[in-house]
N, C-alpha and C positions, 0 to 999 in steps of 0.2 A: 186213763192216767192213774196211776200209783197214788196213794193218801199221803197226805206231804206226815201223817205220823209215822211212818216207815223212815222217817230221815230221823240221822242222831240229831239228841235235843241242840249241840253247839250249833248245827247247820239251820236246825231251825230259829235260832235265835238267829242269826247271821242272816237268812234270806229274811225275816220280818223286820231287821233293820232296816233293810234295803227299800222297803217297800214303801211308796210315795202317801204321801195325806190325802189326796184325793181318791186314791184308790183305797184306801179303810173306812170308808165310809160305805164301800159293801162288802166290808168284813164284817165275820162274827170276831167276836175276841171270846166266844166258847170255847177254842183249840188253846187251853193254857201253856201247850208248847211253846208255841210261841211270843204270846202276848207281852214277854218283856223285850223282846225285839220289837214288836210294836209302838210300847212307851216312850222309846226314845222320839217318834214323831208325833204319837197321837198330842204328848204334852209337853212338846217342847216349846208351843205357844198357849197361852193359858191366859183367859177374858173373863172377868166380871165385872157385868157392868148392866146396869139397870136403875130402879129407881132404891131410893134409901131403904125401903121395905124389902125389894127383889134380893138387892144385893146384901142384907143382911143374912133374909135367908140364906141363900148359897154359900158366904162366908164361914156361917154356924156350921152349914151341912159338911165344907170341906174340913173343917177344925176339929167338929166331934169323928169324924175317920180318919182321923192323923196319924194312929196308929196300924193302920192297916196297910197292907206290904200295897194296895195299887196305890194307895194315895203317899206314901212314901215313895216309890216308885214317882211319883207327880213329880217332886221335891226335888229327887236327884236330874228327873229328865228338862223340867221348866228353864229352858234358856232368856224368854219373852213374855213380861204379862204386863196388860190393860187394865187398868184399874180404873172404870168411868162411872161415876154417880151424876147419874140425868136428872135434870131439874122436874118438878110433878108438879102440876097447878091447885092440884085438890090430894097432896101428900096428907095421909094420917098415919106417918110413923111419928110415935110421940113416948120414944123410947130416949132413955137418960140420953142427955148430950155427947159425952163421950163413948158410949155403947159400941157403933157403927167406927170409929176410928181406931178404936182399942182393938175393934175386929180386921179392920186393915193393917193394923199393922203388926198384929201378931200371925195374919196370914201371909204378909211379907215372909215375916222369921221364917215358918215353915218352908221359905222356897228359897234355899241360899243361894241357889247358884244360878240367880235370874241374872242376865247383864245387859238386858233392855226393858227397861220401865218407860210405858205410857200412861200419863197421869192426866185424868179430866176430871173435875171435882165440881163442877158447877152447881148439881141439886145440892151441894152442902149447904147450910142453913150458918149464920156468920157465926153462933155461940160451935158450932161445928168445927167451923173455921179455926176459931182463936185454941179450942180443944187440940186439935192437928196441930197446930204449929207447938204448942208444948210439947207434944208429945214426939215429935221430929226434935226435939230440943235435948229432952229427957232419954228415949232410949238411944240402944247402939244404932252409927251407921252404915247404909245400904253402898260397903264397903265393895263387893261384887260388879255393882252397876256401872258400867261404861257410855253405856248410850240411855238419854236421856229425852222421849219423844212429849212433850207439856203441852199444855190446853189450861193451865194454873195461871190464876192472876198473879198478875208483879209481885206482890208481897208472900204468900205462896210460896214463888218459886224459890223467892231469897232466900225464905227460913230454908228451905229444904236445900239449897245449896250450899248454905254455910254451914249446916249442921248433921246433914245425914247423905248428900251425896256427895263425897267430897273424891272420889277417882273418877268423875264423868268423865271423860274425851270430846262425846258427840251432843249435839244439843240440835231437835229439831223444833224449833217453835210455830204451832200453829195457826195461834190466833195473828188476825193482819199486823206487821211489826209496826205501823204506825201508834198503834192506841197500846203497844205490848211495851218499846223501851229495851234499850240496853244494857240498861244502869245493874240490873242483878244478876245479870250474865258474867259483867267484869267485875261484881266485886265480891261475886258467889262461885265463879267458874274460871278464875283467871287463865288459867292452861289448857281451854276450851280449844280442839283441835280441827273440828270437824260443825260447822252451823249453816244449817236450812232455816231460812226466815221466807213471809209472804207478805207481799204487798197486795194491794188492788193493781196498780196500773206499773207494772216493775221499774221499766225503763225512767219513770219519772219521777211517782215516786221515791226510788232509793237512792235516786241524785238530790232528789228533795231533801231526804232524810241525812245525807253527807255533807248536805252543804246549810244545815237546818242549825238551830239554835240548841239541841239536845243536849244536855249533860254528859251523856255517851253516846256517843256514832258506833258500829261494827267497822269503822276503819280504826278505831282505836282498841281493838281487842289484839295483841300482842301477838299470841300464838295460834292466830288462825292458819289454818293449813290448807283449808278448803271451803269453803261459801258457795251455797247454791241459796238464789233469790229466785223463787215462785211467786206465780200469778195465784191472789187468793179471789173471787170470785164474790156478790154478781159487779162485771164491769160494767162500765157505758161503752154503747154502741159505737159512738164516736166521742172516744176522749179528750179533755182537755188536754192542749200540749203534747198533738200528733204528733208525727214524724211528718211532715206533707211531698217531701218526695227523697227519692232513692239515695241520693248525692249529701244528704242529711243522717244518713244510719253514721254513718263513720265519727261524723264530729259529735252527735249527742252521746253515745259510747266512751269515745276518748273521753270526755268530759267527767262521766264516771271512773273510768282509766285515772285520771286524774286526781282522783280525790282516793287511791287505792295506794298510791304510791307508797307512800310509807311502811307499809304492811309488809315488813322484810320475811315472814315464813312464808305468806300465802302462797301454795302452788296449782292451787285447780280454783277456777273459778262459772261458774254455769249461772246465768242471766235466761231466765225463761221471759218470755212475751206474747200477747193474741196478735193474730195478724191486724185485728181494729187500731193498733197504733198507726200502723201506715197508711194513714187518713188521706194516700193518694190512690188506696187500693178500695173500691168497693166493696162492701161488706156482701155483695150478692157475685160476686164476680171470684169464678174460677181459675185458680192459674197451673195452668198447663204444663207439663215441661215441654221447654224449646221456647214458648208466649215470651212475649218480651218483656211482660210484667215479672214474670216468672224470674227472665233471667236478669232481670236489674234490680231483685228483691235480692237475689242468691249473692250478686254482685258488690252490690250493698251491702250484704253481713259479712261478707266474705274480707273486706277491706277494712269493715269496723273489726272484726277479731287481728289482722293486721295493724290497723293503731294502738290499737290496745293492747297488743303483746308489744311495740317500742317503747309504749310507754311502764309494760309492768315486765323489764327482763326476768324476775323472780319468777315469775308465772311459767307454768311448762305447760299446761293444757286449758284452754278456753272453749265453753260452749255458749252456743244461743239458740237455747229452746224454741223452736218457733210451732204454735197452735194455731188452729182455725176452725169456723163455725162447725167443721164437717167432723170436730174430733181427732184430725189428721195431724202425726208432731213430727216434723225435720230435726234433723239438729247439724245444724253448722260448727265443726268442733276442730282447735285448733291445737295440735301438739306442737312442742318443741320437736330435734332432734338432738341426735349428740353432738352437733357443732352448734346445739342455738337457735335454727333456723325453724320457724315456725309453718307447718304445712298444714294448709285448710283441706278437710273436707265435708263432703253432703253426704248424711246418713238417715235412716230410719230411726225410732225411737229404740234406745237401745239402756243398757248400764249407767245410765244418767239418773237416773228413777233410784239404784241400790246402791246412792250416795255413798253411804259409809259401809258398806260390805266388801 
């Protein structure tokens, strides 16, 4: 085979474009022909995340080569960066308070044209805390960022949505939305378009949480366009507030259907659940296709996305994620057509997962 440096420099910039992230991981980046076709994937996601100490270092290290064409090269290619400070039990970084925040967010600067920030901040220390939220107050905002993936406490999030990310669209919240709240979502994100929230037990849960005493519901966010509700994990075996048989999927659904109504933009909506709700299915028991458990479960969701498109004509696409102990996810998904009419089908796990992509 020919040496890929026999090819002119544009072609070899164009083939290193091309070339997947799994597979540069047994590249050299010695071949400088190429290596700025490389950057566009090597950094176009970009992590640091460690303990207060780890990630200081690393911050320092990217900051003091700021002027160097790869790590400029970082800047222009970082579309997605992680920003996670892991809590330490026996931490002895005992570096000024603002030190590690002032290095966050001058390592932001350096990377302007990130438009998905994941932020988890937990080893921060609270005089940490109160530092960050001035300092999200005081400089410019992360003007760029559209998608907003947080693991930040309520107050956290607020500051930083009133005051430094203020183009979000997407908002995935991690931690379970019982103990997370809605309240800084709508009055730090109001034109939120796109929100992944997790429960423990979905189906029940976040009928709980709609028909709950809350100061903010997510049926009161105005500009929802899309809601995906995940299972956030560990569940019970057998939960309170089953399903106990097949004939019941349709009405606890509608019941949520119900409390939806309002929500005049919402047009996708995807409801994940483990198979443990249907407390008439054993938790050791396999369902077969053709089994007639099989086919009263399918029957089941299939008429629950059916109530629940009468009840929500705005809606044009409905899923229900369905999980089981084996790791196995169906998804039952329900499109409009162009006349309106709502057609079910049974799929594999598919673009359900690249919500907002």
């Amino acid at each position: 085979m020919p040496s890929l440096t026999t090819l002119p420099m544009e072609i070899l910039g164009e083939v290193g474009g091309h070339l997947e992230v799994q597979d540069l991981r047994k590249t050299s980046l010695a071949c400088k022909t190429i290596e700025s076709g490389l950057r566009t994937h090597l950094f176009r996601n970009m992590t640091f995340a460690g303990t207060r100490t780890e990630i200081a270092e690393a911050l320092m290290r990217f900051l003091k080569n700021r002027n160097q064409s790869r790590t400029q090269g970082m800047g222009r290619a970082c579309r997605y960066l992680r920003l996670e400070v892991l809590p330490e039990d026996n931490d002895n970084f005992d570096e000024y308070k603002d030190l590690l925040l002032a290095l966050l967010i001058s390592a932001k600067k350096h990377l302007p044209r990130v438009t998905t920030l994941s932020l988890s901040l937990h080893g921060l220390s609270k005089p940490e805390v109160t530092s960050f939220h001035r300092m999200a107050k005081e400089n410019p905002g992360w003007d760029a960022v559209t998608v907003l993936l947080t693991d930040l406490r309520t107050p956290t999030l607020t500051t930083l949505l009133r005051h430094s990310l203020h183009n979000v669209q997407v908002i995935d919240v991690m931690p379970n939305m019982v103990r997370h709240g809605v309240a800084s979502i709508k009055e730090g994100c109001p034109q939120v378009r796109q929100l992944r929230v997790n429960f423990k037990t979905p189906i029940n849960d976040f009928l709980r949480h709609l028909r709950g005493g809350a100061r903010v519901k997510i049926n009161q966010l105005d500009n929802l366009q899309q809601l995906v509700v995940q299972e956030k994990g560990p569940a019970d075996t057998f939960p309170i507030g089953g399903i106990p048989q097949a004939t019941d999927i349709p009405f606890r659904l509608a019941l949520i259907a119900d409390q939806l109504v309002g929500m005049s933009s919402l047009r996708k909506l995807s409801i994940d659940f483990h198979r443990r709700i249907m407390t008439w299915i054993l938790p050791t028991w396999r369902l077969i296709p053709g089994d007639q458990l099989r086919t009263d479960l399918d029957d089941g969701l299939m008429r629950a996305i059916m109530a629940m498109a009468t009840r929500l004509p705005q809606v044009e696409e409905i899923c229900l994620v369905e999980h089981n102990n084996n790791g196995v996810t169906m998804v039952h998904r329900g499109v409009r057509d162009s006349n309106g009419v709502m057609a079910v089908t049974i799929e594999a796990a598919g673009n359900e997962n690249d919500w907002y992509n």
